[in-house]
C-alpha positions in Angstrom: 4.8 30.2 2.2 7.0 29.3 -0.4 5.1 27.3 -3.5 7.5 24.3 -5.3 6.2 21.3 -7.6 8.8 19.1 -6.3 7.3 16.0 -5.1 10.1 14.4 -3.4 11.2 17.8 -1.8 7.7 18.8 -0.3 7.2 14.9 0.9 10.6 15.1 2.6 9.4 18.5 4.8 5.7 16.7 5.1 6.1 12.9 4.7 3.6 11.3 7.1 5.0 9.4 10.4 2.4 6.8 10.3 -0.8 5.3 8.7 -3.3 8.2 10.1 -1.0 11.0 8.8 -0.8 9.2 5.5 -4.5 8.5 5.2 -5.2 12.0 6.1 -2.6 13.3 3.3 -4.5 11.2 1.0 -8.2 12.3 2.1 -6.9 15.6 1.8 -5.7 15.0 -1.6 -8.0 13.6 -3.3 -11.6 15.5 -1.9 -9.5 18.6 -1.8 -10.1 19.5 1.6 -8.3 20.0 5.0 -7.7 16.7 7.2 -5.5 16.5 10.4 -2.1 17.9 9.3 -2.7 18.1 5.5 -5.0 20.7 3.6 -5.8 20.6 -0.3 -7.2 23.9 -1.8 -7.7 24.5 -5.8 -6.1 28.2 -7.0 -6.1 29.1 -10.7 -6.4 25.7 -12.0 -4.1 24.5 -9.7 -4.1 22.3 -6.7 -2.2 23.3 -3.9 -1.4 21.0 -1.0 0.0 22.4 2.6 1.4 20.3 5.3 3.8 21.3 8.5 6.3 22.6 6.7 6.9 25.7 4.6 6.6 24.9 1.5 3.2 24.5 -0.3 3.2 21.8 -3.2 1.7 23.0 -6.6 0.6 20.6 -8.9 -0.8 21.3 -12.3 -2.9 18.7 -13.5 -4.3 15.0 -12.6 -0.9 13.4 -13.8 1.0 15.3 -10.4 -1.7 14.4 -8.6 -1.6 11.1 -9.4 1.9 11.1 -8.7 1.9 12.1 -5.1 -0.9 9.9 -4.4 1.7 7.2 -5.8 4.3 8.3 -3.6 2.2 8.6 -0.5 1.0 5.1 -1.2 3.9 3.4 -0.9 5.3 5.1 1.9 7.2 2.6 4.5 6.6 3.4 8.4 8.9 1.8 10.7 6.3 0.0 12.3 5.8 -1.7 9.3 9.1 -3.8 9.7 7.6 -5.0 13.1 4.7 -5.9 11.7 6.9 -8.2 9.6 8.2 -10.1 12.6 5.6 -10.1 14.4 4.5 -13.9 14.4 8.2 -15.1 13.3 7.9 -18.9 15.1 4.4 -19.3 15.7 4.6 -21.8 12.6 6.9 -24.2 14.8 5.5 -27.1 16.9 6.0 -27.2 20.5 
């Protein structure tokens, strides 16, 4: 597997497709284990994150880590926009 530190790279190859993928991501993240898709493992100081893809994310220190957990956060799924219409006229009197 080919190691990068590119967030956005490594996110596009492994983003989650929908809230259990992203809450496994982040369990995996942040107690550095393996959970559905995602596994977190520490090397040489180092925490390493795998997903589907090929590439292995390296991040160096709690300020990366941080970041991804930023970026996973605020991840949009595309049943989030239904969710947004999803009572659209229930507030109007029949």
């Amino acid at each position: 597997m080919t190691k990068t530190t590119d967030i956005a790279g490594w996110l596009d190859e492994n983003e989650p497709e929908d809230e259990q993928d992203r809450a496994d991501l982040l369990a995996s993240i942040r107690n550095v284990e393996e959970n559905g898709n995602y596994a977190a493992t520490k090397k040489g100081g180092r925490l390493l994150v795998t997903g589907w893809g090929d590439l292995t994310l390296a991040l160096a220190d709690e300020t990366a880590k941080a970041r991804l957990i930023r970026e996973v956060e605020i991840l949009r799924f595309d049943d989030d926009v239904g969710q947004a219409f999803r009572n659209v006229g229930l507030d109007r009197k029949a």
